[in-house]
PDB file of N, CA, C and O in Angstrom:
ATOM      1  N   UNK A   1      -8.298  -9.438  17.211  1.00  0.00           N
ATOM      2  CA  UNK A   1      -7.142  -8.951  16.515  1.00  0.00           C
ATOM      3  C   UNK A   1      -7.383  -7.512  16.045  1.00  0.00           C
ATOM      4  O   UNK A   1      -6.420  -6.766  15.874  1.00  0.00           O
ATOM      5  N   UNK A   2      -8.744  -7.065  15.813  1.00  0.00           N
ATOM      6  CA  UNK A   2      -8.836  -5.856  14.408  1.00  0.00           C
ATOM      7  C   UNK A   2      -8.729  -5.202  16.120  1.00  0.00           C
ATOM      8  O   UNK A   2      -7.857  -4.335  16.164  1.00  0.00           O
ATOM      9  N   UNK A   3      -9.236  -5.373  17.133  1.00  0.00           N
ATOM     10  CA  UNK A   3      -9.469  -4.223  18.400  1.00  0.00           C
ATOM     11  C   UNK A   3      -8.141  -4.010  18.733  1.00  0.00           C
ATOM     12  O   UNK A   3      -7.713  -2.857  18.780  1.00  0.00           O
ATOM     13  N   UNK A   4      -7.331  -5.091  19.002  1.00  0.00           N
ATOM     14  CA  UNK A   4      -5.916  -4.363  19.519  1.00  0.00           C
ATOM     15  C   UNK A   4      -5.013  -3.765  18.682  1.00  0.00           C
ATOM     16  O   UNK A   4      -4.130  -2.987  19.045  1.00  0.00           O
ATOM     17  N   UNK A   5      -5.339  -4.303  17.013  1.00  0.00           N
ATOM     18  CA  UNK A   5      -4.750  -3.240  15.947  1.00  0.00           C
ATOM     19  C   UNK A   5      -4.982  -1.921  16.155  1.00  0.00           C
ATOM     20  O   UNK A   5      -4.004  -1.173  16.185  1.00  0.00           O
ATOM     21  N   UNK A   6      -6.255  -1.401  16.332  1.00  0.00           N
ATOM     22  CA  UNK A   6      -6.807  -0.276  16.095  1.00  0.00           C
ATOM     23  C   UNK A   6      -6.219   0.619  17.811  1.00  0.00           C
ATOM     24  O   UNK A   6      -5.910   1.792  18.022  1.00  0.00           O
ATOM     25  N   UNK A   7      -6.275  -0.548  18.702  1.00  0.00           N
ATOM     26  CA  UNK A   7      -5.727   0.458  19.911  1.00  0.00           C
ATOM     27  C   UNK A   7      -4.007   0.967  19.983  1.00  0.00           C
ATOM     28  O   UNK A   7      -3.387   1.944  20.404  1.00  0.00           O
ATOM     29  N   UNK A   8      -3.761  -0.053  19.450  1.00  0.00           N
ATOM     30  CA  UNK A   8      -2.021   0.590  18.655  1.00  0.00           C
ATOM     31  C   UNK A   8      -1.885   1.260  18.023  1.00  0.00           C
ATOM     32  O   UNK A   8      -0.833   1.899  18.008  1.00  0.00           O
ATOM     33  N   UNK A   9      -2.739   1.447  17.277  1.00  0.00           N
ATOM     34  CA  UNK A   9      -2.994   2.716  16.307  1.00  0.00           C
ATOM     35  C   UNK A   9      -3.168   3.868  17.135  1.00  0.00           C
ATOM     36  O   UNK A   9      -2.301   4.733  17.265  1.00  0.00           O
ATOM     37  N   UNK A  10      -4.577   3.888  17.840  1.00  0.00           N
ATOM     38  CA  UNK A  10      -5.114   5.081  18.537  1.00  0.00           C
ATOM     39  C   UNK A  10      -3.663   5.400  20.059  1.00  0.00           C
ATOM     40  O   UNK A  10      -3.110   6.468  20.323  1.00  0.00           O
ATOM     41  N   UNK A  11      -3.546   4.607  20.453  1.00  0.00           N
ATOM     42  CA  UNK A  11      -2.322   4.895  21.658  1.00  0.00           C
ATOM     43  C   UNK A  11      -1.194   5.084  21.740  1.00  0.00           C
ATOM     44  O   UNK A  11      -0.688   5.500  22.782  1.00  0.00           O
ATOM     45  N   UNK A  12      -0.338   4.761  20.387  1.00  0.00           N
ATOM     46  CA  UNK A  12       0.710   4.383  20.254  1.00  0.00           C
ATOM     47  C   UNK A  12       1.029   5.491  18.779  1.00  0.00           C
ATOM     48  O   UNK A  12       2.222   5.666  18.533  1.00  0.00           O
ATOM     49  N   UNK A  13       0.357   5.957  18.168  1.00  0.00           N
ATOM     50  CA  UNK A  13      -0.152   6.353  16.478  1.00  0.00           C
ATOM     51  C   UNK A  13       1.042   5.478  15.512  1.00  0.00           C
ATOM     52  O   UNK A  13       1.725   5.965  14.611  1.00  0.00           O
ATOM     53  N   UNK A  14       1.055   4.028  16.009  1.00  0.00           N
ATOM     54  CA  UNK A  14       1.806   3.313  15.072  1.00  0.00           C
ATOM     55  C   UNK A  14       0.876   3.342  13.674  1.00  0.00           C
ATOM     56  O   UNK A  14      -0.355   3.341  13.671  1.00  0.00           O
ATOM     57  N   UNK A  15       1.776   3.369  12.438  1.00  0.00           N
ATOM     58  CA  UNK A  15       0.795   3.925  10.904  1.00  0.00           C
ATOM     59  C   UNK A  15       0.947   2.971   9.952  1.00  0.00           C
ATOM     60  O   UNK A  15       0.594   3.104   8.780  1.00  0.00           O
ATOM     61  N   UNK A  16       1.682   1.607  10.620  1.00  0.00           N
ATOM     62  CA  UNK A  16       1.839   0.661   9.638  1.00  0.00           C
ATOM     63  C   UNK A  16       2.345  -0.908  10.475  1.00  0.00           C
ATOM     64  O   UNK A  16       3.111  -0.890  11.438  1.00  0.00           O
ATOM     65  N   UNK A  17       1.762  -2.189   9.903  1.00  0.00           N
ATOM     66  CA  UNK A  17       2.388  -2.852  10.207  1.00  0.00           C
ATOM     67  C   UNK A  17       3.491  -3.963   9.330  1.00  0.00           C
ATOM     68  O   UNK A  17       3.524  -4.021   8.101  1.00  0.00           O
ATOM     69  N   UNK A  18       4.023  -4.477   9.897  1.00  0.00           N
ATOM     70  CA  UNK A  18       5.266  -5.793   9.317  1.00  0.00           C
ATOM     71  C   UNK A  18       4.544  -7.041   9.297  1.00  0.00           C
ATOM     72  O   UNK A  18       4.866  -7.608  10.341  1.00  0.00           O
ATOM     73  N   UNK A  19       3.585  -7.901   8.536  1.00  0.00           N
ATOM     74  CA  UNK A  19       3.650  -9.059   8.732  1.00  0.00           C
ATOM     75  C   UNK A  19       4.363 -10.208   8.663  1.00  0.00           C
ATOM     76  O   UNK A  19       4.032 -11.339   9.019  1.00  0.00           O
ATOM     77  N   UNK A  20       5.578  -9.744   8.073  1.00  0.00           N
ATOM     78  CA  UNK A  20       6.733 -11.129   7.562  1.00  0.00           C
ATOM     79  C   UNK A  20       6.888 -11.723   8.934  1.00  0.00           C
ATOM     80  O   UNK A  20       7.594 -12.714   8.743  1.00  0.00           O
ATOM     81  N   UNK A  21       6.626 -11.655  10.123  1.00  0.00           N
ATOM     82  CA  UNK A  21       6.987 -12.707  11.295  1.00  0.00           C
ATOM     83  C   UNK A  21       5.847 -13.834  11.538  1.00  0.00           C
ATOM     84  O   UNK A  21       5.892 -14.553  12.536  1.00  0.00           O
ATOM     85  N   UNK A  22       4.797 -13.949  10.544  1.00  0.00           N
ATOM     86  CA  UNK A  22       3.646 -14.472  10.282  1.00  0.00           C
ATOM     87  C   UNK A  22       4.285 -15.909   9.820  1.00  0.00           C
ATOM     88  O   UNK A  22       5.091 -15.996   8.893  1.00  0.00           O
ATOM     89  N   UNK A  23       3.658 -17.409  10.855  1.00  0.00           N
ATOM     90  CA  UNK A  23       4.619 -18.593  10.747  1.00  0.00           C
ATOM     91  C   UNK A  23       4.594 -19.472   8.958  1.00  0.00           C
ATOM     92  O   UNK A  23       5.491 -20.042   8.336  1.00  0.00           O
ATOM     93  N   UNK A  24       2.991 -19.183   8.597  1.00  0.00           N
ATOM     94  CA  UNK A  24       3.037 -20.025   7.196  1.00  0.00           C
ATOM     95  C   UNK A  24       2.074 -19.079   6.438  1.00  0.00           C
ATOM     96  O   UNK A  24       1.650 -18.109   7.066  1.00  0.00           O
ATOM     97  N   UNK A  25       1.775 -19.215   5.459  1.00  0.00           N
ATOM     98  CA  UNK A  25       1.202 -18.995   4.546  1.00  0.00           C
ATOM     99  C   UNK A  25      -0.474 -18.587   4.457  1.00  0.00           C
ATOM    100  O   UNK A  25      -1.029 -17.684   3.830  1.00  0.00           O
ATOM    101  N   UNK A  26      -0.988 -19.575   5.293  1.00  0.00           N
ATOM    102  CA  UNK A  26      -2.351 -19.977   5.907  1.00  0.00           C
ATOM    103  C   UNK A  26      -2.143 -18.625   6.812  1.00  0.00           C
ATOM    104  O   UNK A  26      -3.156 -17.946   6.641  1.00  0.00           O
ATOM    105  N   UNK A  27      -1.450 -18.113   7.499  1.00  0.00           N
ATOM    106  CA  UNK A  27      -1.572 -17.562   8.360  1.00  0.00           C
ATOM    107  C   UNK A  27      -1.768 -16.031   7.338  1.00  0.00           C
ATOM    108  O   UNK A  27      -2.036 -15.060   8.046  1.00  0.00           O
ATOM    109  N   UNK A  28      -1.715 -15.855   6.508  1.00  0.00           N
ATOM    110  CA  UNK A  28      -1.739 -14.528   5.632  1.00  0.00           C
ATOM    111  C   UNK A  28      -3.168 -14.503   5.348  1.00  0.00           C
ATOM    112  O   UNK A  28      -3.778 -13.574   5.878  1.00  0.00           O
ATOM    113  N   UNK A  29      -3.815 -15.282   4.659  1.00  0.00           N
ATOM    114  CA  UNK A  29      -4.721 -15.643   3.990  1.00  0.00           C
ATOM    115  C   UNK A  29      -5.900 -15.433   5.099  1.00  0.00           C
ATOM    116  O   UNK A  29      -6.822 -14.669   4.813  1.00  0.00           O
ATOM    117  N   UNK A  30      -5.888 -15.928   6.036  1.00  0.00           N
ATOM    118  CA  UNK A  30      -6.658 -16.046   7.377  1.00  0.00           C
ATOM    119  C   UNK A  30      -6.861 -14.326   7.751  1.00  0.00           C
ATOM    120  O   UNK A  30      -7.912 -13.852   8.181  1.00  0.00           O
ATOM    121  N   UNK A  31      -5.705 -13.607   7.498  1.00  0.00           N
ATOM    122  CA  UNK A  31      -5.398 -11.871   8.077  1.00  0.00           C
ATOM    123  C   UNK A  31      -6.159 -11.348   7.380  1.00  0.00           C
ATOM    124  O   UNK A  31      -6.908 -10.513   7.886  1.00  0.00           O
ATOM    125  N   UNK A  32      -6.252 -11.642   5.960  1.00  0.00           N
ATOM    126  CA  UNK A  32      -6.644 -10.945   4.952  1.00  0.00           C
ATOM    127  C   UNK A  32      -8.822 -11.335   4.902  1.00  0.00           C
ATOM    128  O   UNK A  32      -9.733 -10.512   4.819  1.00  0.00           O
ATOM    129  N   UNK A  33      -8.892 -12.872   4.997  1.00  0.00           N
ATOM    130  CA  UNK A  33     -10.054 -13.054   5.164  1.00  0.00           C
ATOM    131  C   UNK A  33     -11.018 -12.395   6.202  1.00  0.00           C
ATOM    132  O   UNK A  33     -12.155 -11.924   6.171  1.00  0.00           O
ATOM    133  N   UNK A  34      -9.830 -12.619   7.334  1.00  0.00           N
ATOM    134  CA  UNK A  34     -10.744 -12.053   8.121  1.00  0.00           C
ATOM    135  C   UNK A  34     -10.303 -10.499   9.653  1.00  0.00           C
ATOM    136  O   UNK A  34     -11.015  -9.921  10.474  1.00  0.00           O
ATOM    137  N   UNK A  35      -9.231 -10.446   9.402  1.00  0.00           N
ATOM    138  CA  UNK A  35      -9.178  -9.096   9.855  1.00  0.00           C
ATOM    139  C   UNK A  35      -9.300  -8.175   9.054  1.00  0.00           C
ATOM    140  O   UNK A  35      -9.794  -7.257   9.709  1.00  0.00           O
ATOM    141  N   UNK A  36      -9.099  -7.725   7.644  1.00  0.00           N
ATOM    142  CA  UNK A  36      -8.675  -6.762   7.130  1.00  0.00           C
ATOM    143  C   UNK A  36     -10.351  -6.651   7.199  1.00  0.00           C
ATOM    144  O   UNK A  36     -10.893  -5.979   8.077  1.00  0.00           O
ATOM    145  N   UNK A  37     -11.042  -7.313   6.273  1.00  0.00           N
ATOM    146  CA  UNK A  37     -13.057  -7.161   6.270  1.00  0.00           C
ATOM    147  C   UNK A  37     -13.189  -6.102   7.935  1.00  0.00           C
ATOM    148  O   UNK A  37     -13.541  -4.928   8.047  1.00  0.00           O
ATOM    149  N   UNK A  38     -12.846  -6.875   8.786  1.00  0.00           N
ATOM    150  CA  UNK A  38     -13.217  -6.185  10.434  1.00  0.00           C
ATOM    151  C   UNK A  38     -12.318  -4.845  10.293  1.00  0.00           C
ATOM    152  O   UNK A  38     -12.947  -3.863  10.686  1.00  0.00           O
ATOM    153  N   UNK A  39     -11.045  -4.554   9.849  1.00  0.00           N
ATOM    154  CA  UNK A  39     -10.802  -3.307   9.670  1.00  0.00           C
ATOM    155  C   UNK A  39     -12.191  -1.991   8.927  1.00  0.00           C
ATOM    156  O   UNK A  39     -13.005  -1.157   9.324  1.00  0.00           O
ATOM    157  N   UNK A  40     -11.564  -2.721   7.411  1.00  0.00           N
ATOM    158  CA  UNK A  40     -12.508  -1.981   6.775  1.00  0.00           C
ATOM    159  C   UNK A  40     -13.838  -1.326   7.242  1.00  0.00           C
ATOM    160  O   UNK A  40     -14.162  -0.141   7.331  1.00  0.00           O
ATOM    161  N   UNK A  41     -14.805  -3.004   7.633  1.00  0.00           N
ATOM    162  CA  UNK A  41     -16.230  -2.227   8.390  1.00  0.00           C
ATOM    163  C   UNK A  41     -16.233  -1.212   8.692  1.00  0.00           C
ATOM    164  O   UNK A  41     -16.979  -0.328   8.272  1.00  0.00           O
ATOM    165  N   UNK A  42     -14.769  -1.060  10.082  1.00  0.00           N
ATOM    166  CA  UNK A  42     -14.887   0.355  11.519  1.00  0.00           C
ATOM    167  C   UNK A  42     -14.129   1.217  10.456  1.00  0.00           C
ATOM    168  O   UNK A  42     -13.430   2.030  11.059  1.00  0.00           O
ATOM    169  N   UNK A  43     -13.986   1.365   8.896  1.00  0.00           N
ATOM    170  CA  UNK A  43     -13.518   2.249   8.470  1.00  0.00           C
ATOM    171  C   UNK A  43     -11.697   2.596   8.772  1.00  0.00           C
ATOM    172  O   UNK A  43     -11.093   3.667   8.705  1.00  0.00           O
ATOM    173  N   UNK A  44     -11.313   1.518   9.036  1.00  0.00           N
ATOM    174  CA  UNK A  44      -9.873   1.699   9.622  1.00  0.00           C
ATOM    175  C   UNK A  44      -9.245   1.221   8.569  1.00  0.00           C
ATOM    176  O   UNK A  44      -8.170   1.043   9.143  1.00  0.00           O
ATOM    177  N   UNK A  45      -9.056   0.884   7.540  1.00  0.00           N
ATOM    178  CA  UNK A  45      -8.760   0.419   6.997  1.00  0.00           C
ATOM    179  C   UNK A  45      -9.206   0.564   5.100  1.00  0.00           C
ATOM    180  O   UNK A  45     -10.412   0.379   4.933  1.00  0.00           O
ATOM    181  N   UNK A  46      -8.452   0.841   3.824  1.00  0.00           N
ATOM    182  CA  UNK A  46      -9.111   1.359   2.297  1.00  0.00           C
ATOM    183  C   UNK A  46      -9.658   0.035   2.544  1.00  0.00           C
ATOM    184  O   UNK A  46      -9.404  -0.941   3.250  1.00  0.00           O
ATOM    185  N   UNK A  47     -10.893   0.560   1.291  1.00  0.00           N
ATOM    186  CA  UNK A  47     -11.681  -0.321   0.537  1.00  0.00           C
ATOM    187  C   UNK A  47     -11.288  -0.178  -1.005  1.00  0.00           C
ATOM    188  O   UNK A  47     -11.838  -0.823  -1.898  1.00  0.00           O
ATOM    189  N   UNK A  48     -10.271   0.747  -1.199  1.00  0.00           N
ATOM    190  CA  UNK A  48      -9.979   0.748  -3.087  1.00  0.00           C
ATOM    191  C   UNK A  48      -8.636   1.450  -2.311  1.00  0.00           C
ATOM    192  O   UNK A  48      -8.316   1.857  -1.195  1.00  0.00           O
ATOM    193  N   UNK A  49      -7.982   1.284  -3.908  1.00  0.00           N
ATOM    194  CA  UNK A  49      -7.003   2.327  -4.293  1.00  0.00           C
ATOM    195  C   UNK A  49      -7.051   3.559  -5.002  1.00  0.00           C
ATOM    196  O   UNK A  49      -7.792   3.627  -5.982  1.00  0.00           O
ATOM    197  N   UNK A  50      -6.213   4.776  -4.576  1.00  0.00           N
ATOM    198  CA  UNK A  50      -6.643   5.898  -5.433  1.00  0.00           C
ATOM    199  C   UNK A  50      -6.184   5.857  -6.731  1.00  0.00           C
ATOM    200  O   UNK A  50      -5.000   5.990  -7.043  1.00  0.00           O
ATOM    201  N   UNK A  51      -6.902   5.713  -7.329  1.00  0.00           N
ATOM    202  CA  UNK A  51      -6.360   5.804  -8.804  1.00  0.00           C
ATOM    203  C   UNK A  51      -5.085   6.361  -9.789  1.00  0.00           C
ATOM    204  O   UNK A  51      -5.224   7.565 -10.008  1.00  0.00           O
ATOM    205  N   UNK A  52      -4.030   5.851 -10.353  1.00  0.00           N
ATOM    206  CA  UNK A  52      -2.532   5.714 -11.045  1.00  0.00           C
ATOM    207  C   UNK A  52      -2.068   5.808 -10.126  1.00  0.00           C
ATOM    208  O   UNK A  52      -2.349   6.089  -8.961  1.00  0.00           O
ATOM    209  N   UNK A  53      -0.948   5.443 -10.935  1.00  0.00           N
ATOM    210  CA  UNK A  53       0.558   4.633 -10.620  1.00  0.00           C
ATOM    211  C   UNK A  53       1.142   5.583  -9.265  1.00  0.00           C
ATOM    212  O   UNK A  53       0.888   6.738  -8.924  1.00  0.00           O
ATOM    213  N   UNK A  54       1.972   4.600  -8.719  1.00  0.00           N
ATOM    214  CA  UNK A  54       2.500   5.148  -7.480  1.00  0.00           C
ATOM    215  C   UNK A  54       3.342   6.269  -7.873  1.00  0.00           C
ATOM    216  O   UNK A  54       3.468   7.025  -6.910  1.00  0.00           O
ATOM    217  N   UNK A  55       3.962   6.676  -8.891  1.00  0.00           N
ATOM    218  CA  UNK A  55       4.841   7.739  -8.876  1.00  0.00           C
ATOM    219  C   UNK A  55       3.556   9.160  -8.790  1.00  0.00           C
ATOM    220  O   UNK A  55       3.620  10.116  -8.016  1.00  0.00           O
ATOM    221  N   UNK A  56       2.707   8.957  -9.600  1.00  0.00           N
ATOM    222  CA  UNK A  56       1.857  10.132  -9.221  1.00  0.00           C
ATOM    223  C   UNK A  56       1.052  10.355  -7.910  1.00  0.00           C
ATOM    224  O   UNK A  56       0.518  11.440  -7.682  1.00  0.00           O
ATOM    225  N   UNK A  57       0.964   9.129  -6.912  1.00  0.00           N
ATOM    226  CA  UNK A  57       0.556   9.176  -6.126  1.00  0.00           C
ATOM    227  C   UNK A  57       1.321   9.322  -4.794  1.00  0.00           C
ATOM    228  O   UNK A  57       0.770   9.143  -3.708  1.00  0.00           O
ATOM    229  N   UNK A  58       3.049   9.766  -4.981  1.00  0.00           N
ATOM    230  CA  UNK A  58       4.174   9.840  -4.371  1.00  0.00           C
ATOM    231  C   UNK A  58       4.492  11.395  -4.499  1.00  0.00           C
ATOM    232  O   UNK A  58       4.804  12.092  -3.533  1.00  0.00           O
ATOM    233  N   UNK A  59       4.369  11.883  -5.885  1.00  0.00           N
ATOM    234  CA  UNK A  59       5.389  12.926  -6.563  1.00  0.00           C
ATOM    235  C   UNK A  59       4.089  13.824  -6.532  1.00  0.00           C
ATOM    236  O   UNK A  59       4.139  14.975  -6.100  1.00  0.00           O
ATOM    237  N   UNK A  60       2.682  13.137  -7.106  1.00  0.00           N
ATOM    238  CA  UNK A  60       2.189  14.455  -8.059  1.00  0.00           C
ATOM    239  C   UNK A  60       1.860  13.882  -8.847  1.00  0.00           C
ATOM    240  O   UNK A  60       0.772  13.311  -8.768  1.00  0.00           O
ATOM    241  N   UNK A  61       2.769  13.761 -10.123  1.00  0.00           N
ATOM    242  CA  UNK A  61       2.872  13.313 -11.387  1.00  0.00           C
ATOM    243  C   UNK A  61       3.436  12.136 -11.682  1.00  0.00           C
ATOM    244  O   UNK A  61       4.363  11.416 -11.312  1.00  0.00           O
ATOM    245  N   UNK A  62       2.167  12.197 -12.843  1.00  0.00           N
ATOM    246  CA  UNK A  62       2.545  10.450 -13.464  1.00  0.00           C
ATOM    247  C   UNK A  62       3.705   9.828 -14.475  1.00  0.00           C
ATOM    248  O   UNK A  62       3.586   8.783 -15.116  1.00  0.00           O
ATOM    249  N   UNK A  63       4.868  10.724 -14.469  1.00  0.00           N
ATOM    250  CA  UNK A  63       5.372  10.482 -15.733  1.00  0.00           C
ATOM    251  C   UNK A  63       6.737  11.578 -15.115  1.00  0.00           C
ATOM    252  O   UNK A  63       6.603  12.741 -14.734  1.00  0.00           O
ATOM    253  N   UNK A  64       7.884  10.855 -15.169  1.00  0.00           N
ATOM    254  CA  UNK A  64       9.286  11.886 -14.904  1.00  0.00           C
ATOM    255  C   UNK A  64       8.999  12.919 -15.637  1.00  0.00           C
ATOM    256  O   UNK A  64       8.465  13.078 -16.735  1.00  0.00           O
ATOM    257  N   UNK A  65       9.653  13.909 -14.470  1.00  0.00           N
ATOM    258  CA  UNK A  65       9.805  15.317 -15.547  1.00  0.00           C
ATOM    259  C   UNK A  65      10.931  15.147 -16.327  1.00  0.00           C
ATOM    260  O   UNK A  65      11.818  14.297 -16.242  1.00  0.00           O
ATOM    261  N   UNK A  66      10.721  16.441 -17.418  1.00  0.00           N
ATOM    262  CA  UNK A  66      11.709  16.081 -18.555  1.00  0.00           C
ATOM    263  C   UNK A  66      12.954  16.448 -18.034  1.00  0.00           C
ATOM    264  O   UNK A  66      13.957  16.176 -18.694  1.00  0.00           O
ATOM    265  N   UNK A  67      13.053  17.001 -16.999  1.00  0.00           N
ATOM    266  CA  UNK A  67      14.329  17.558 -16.835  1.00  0.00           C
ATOM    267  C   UNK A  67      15.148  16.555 -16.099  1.00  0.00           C
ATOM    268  O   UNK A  67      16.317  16.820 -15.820  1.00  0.00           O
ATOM    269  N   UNK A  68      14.459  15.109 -15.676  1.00  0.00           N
ATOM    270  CA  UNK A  68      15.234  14.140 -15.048  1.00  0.00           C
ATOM    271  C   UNK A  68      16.035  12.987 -16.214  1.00  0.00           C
ATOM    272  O   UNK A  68      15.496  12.381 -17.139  1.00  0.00           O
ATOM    273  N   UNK A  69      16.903  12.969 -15.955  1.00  0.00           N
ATOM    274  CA  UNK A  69      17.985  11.754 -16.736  1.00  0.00           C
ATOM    275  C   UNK A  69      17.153  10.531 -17.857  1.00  0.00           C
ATOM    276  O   UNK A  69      17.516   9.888 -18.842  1.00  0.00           O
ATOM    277  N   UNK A  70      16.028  10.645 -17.160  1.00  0.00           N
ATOM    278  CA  UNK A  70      15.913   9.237 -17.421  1.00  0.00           C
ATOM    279  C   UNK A  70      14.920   9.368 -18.256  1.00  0.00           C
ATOM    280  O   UNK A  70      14.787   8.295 -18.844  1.00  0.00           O
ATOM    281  N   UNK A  71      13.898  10.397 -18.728  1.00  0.00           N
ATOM    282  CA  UNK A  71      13.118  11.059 -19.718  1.00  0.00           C
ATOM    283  C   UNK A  71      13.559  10.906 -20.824  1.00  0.00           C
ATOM    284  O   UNK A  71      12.728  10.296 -21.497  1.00  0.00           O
ATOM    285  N   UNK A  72      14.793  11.233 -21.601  1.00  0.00           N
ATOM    286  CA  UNK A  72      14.635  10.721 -22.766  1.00  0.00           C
ATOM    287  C   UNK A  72      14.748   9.305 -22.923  1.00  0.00           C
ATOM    288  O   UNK A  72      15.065   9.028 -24.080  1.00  0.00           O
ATOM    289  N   UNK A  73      14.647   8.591 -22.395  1.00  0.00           N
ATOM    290  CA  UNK A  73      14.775   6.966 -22.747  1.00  0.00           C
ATOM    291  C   UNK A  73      13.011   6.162 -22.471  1.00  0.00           C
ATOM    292  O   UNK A  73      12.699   4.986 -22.283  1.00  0.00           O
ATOM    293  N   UNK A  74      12.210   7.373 -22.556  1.00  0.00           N
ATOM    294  CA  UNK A  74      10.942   6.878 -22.374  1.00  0.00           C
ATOM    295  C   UNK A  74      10.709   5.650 -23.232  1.00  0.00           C
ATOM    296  O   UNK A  74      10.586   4.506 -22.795  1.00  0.00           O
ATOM    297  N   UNK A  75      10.672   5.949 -24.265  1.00  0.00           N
ATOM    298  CA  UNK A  75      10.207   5.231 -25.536  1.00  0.00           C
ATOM    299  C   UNK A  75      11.303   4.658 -26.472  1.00  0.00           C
ATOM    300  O   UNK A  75      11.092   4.173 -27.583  1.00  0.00           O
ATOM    301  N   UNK A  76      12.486   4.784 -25.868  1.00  0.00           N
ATOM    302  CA  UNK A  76      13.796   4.050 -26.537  1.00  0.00           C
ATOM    303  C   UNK A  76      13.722   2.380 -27.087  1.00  0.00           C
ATOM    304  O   UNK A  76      14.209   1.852 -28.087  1.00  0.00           O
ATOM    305  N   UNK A  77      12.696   1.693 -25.704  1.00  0.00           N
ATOM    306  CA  UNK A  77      12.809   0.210 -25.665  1.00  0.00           C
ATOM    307  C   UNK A  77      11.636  -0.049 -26.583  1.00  0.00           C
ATOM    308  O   UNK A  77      11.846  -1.034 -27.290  1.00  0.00           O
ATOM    309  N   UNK A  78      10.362   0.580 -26.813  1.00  0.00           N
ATOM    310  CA  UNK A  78       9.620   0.041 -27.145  1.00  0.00           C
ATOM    311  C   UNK A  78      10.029   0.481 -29.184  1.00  0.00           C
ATOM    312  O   UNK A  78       9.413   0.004 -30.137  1.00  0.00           O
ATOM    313  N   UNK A  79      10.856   1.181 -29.236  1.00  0.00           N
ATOM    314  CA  UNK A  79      11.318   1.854 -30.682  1.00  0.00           C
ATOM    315  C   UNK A  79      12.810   0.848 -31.018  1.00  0.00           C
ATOM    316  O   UNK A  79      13.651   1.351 -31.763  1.00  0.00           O
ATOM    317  N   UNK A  80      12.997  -0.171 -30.595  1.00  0.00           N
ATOM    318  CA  UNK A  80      14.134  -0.971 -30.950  1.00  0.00           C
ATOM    319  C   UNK A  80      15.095  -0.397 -30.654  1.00  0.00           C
ATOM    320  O   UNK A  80      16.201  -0.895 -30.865  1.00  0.00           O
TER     321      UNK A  80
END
């Protein structure tokens, strides 16, 4: 499985896959046990995440700028 991933990758430069056509449950668990480990090894694959939240790891920054709408309501919910 991890060899013909990686040749779809290298031949094709597909950069992501869909598993939802995966028949049960068992069948996730099995991907994760044991292809993703065989990714990783050949380095094809993270071993961590880069550190904060996806907006800083999307944008830049961790926190809306002030000039977006939704900045002043930072701290509205947690202030009653």
């Amino acid at each position: 499985m991890a060899n013909e991933l990686i040749r779809w990758v290298d031949e094709a430069g597909i950069d992501g896959f869909n598993l939802t056509r995966i028949l049960n449950p068992q069948s996730y668990l099995d991907f994760i046990e044991m292809v993703v480990p065989e990714l990783q090894q050949r380095g094809r694959y993270k071993t961590a995440y880069r550190p904060g939240p996806l907006r800083q790891k999307l944008f830049g920054h961790a926190r809306l700028p002030q000039r977006h709408p939704a900045a002043d309501r930072r701290f509205s919910s947690l202030q009653g």
